[in-house]
N, C-alpha and C positions, 0 to 999 in steps of 0.2 A: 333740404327737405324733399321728402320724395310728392312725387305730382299723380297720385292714381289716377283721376278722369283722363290725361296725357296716356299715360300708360293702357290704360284699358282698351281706347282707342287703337291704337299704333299694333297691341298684342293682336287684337283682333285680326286686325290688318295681316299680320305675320302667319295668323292662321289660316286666312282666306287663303293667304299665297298658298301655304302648304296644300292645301285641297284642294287649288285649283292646277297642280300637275296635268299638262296632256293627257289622256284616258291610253294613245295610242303613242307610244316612244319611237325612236326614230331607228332605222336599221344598225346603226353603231351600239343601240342599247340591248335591241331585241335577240342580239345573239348570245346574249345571256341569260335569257325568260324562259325560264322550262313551263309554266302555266299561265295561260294569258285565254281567258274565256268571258262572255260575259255573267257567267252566272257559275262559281266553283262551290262547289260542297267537300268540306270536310268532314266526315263520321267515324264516329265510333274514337272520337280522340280528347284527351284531357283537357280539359281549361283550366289554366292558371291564368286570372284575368288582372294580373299587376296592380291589384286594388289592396292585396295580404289576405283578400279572405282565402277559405280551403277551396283546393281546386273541385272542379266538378268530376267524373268520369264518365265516357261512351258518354257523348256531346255530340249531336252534329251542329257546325260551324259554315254558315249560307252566306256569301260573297257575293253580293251583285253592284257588279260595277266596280268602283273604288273603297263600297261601303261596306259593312257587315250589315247582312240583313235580317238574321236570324240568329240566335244560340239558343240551343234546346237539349232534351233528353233524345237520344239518337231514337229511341222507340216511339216516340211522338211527334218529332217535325219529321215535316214535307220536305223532300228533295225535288227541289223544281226539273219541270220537265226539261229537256237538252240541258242539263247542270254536266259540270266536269267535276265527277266523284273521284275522289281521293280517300282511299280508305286508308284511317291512321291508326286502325288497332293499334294500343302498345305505344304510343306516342301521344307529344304533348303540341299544345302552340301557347305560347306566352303573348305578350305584346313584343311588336318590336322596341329593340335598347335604344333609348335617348340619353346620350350620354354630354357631358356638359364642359368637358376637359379636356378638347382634342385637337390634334395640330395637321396640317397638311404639308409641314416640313421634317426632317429629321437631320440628325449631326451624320457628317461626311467626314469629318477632321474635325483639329482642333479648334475650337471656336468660330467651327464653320456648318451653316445647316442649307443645305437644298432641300428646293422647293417641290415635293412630287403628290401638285393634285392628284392624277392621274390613278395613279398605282393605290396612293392609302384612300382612295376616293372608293374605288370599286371592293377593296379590303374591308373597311367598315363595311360597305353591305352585306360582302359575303360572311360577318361576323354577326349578322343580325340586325346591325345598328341602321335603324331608318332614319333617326333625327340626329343631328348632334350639333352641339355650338365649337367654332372651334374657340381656346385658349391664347389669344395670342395671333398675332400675323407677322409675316416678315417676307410677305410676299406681295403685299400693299394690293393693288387692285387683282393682280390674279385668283387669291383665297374671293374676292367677290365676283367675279367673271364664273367661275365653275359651279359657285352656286350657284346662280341665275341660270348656267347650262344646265344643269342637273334639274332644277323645276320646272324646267322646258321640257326635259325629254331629252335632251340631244348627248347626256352621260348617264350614265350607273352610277350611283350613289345614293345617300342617302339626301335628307333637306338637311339645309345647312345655316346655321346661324352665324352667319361671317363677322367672326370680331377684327376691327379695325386694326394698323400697328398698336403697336404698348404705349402705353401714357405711360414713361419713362423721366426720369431728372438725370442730370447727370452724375456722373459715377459707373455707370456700366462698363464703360469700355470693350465693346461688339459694336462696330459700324453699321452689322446691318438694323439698327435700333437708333431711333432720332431721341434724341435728349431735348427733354420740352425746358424752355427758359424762365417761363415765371406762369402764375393762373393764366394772365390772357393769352398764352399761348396753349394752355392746355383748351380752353375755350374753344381758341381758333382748331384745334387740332380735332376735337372733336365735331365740332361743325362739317368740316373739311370731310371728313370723312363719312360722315351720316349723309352727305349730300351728295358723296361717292356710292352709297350703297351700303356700308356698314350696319349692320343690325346691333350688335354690342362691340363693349369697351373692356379693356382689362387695363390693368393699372399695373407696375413694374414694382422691382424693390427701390431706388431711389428716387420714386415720388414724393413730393415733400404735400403738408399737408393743406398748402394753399392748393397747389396744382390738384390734387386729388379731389376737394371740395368743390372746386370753379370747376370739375369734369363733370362730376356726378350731377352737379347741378344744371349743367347745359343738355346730358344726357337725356334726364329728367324730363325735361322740356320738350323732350322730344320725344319722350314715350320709353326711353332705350336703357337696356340696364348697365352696370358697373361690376366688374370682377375685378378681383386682386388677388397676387402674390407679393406680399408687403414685405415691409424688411424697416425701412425707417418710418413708417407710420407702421402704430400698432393696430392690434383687431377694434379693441376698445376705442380707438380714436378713431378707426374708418367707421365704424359701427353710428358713432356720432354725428357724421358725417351724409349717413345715408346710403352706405354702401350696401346693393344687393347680396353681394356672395364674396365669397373667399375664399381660397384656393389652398389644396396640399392639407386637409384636415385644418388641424394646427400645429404643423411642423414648419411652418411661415411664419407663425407668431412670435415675437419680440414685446410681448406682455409682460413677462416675468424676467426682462433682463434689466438686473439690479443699475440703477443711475445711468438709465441709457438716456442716452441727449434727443431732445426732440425733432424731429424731421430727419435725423442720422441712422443709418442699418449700421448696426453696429457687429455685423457680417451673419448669414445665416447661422454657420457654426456656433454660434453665443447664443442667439436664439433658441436654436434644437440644443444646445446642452442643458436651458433651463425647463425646456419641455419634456426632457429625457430623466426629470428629476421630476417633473411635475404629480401629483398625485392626484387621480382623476377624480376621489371622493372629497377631495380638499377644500374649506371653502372660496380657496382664490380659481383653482379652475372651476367653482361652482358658480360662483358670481360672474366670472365671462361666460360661462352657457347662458348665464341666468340674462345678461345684458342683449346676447346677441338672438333670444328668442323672443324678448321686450320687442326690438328692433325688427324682429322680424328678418334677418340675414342669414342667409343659408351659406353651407357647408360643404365645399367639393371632396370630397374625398379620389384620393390619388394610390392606392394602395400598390399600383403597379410600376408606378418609376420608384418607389424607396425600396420595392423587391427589390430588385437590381443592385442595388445598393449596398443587400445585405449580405453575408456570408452563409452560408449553409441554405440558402435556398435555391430552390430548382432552376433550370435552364426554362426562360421564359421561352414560350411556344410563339410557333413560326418563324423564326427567323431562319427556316430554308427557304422564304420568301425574297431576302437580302442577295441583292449581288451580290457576287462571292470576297470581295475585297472588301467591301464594310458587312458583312457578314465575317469576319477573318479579325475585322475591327475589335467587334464586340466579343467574339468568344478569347478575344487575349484580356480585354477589360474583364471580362465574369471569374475566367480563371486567375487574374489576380486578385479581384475580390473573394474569393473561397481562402487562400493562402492569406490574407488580411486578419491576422490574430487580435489586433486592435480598433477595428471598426468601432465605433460607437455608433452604428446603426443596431448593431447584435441588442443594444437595449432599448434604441429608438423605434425600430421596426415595429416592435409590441404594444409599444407605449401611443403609438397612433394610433394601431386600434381600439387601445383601450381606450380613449379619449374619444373617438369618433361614439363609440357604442354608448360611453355615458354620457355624450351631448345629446343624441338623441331620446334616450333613457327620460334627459331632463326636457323635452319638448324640442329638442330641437330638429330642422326638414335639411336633411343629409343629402344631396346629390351624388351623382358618381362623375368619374370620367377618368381616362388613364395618363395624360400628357407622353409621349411619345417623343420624347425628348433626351437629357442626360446625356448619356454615355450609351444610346443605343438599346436595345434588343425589347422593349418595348414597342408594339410591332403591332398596329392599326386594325379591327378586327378580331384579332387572337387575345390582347391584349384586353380589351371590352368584357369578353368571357370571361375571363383572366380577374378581373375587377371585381365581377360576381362572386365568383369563388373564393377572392379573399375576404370578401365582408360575411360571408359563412362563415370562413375561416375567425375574423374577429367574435362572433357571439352572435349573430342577428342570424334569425334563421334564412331558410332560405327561400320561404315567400319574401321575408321582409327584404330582403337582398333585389331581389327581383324588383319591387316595387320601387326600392330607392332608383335601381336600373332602370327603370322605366314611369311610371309612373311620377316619381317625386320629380323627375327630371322632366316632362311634358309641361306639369305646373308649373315649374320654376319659368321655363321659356314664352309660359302664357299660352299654351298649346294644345293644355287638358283638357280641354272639350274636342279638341279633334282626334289627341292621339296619344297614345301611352296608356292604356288600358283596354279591355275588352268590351266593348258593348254594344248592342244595335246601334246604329248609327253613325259609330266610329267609324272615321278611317281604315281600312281593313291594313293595317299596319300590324305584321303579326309574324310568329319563327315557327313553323313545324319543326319540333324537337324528337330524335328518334331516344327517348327513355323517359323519365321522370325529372326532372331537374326541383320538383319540389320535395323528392325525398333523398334524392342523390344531385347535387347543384353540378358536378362534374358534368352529369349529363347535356349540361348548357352548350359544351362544346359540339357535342353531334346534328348538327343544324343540318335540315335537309332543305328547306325552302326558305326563302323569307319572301314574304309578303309587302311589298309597298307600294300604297293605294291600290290594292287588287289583285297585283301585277304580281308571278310568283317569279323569283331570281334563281337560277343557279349558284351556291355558293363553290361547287367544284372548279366550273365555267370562271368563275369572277375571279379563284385563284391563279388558277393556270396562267390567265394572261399578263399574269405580272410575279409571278415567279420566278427568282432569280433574277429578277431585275429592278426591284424596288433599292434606290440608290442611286435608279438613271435617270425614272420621268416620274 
């Protein structure tokens, strides 16, 4: 059972942290600040304020401090005296992306991932992303080290929701992942780690459904949420359980696979065949939207690692950020995927978005995030954008896109009153966009500032320094 007055608690706490960032970053940060004033005005520029309403036009947008202290008709607010005006003709500012799926490792080789705070730390910002939880750890106290730098001041990045390693059973077979032994080990592993620093938990494919139960319940207890990418516990059964969120839309789920054994993954591949069959108006995927909006369990959406996956889709963007030898990796993997005449992603790819668009449809709070994992080119940053533009691409417009990007993702983390939307008071957590990204969502990608707590970023600055070198730190 989930514990709200725990919860509510502990969220809060999470958000103090977030708002209490330094005002003044430390010279390793600041050589990436193109706007750093106490009082910035933006005018004459669009507001898409991640809420889905219609955006406004010719807004001026008044920064003081880390807050927003104004949003108005540019013809009727004040621009404080010594303000640092930015005129945004022609351009827009969204919220900055809170994305809920993200990793601070990536594959090197075969069954091998390093670990590069560093590089996709500074990438998410320069991609807009001020918040993000990551998906997963495999760097055990490092993923919690850079966060605690980061809301210091002493990195570039965004704030960061550090999930602990994987509450994992055996069955994996990847060493760098501890195989928990029975409930009180999942217990103990979650303790262990919330008392290391860990903000949330994500749960593996061969969690059985004791260990899953006795996590969520000790998480619980401690205010902290629960993800998963499941495989032998189903959504249905985590759902009962108490689980927060779930990961990969429903291309995880093993719902519908016929005489599956209890607490056994009876391999992803069986899962996604029966979801690839699944009919999104049917009443048995109706009744799990129907179960998991009862519950109140929200939905990650991952549209950016099953691209990769699929045949006939584009070269995902930036990977001239990759050292050249895992950059060399992934364009032999993409080009084999295009020659892949038999993929069964060619009918899965569609088939999650059709599923994601009618779960919401039926009430249910869709998250985003990209996982940056697989086989590469999913690429920290670029990837986030990328995210956006495919949930357009699914059916949801592209305010509502946005808002899942931002917005639904602030609430989910317990965070929405400080950040993920537009408004006095907020956070000034925000992306100068140079076009419309509410009537052209492409435009997402031409980010010229972002904004975090005040603070305006170079996203040029933030590339450069890790260009052609992400793959090393």
């Amino acid at each position: 059972m989930r514990t709200p007055i725990a919860c509510t608690v502990l969220l809060g706490a999470v958000a103090a942290v977030t708002a209490a960032q330094p005002r003044m970053p430390s010279a390793a940060v600041r050589q990436y600040i193109s706007v750093s004033a106490p009082i910035v005005a933006l005018t004459h520029v669009r507001v898409i304020d991640g809420t889905g309403a219609a955006p406004r036009a010719d807004q001026t947008v008044i920064i003081r401090g880390d807050r927003i202290a104004a949003i108005g008709d540019a013809a009727s607010t004040v621009v404080p005296a010594g303000a640092q005006v930015i005129d945004a003709t022609g351009k827009s500012v969204i919220p900055g992306l809170v994305m809920v799926h993200e990793h601070l490792f990536y594959p090197t080789g075969p069954g091998v991932y390093g670990n590069f705070t560093e590089s996709f730390t500074r990438l998410y910002l320069a991609g807009g992303v001020t918040a993000m939880r990551t998906g997963g750890n495999m760097n055990g106290f490092g993923e919690i080290a850079i966060a605690k730098a980061i809301s210091a001041g002493q990195k570039p990045g965004p704030w960061i929701d550090a999930t602990a390693p994987y509450l994992e059973g055996p069955g994996l077979a990847l060493g760098q992942v501890y195989a928990l032994n029975d409930a009180a080990d999942a217990r103990r592993h979650v303790n262990y780690w919330a008392d290391a620093g860990a903000t949330s938990f994500k749960s593996y494919m061969h969690v059985t459904r004791d260990m899953l139960g006795a996590a969520i319940d000790e998480a619980h207890k401690r205010g902290l949420k629960v993800t998963g990418h499941l495989c032998s516990v189903t959504y249905r059964e985590a759902a009962a359980l108490g689980i927060d969120n779930l990961e990969h839309g429903f291309l995880a789920s093993t719902d519908f696979v016929k005489d599956k054994k209890a607490d056994e993954c009876p391999g992803q591949g069986a899962g996604q065949a029966t979801v690839a069959d699944l009919d999104p108006a049917s009443p048995e995927a109706k009744s799990l939207f129907a179960e998991l909006v009862r519950r109140n369990v929200a939905v990650t959406s991952t549209l950016t690692i099953f691209e990769t996956f699929t045949p006939g889709r584009p070269m995902p963007p930036g990977i001239d950020v990759l050292e050249p030898s895992v950059k060399a990796q992934f364009e032999q993997r993409y080009a084999a995927t295009q020659q892949n005449t038999t993929s069964g992603y060619t009918k899965l790819f569609p088939k999650a978005m059709a599923l994601e668009l009618a779960f919401v449809r039926a009430g249910g709070t869709l998250v985003a995030g990209t996982d940056p994992t697989g086989g590469g080119g999913v690429i920290a940053g670029y990837s986030n954008q990328r995210q956006v533009e495919l949930l357009v691409e699914a059916g949801f417009t592209p305010l509502e896109a946005i808002r899942i990007g931002t917005l639904n993702g602030a609430t989910y983390l317990g965070i929405g009153a400080q950040t993920g939307s537009l408004a006095v008071g907020k956070q000034a957590d925000l992306v100068l966009i140079a076009g419309d990204p509410s009537t052209r969502i492409s435009d997402i990608r031409r980010v010229e500032t972002v904004f975090k707590l005040g603070v305006g970023y170079d996203p040029a600055k933030l590339i450069s320094s890790v260009k052609g070198k992400v793959g090393i730190f």
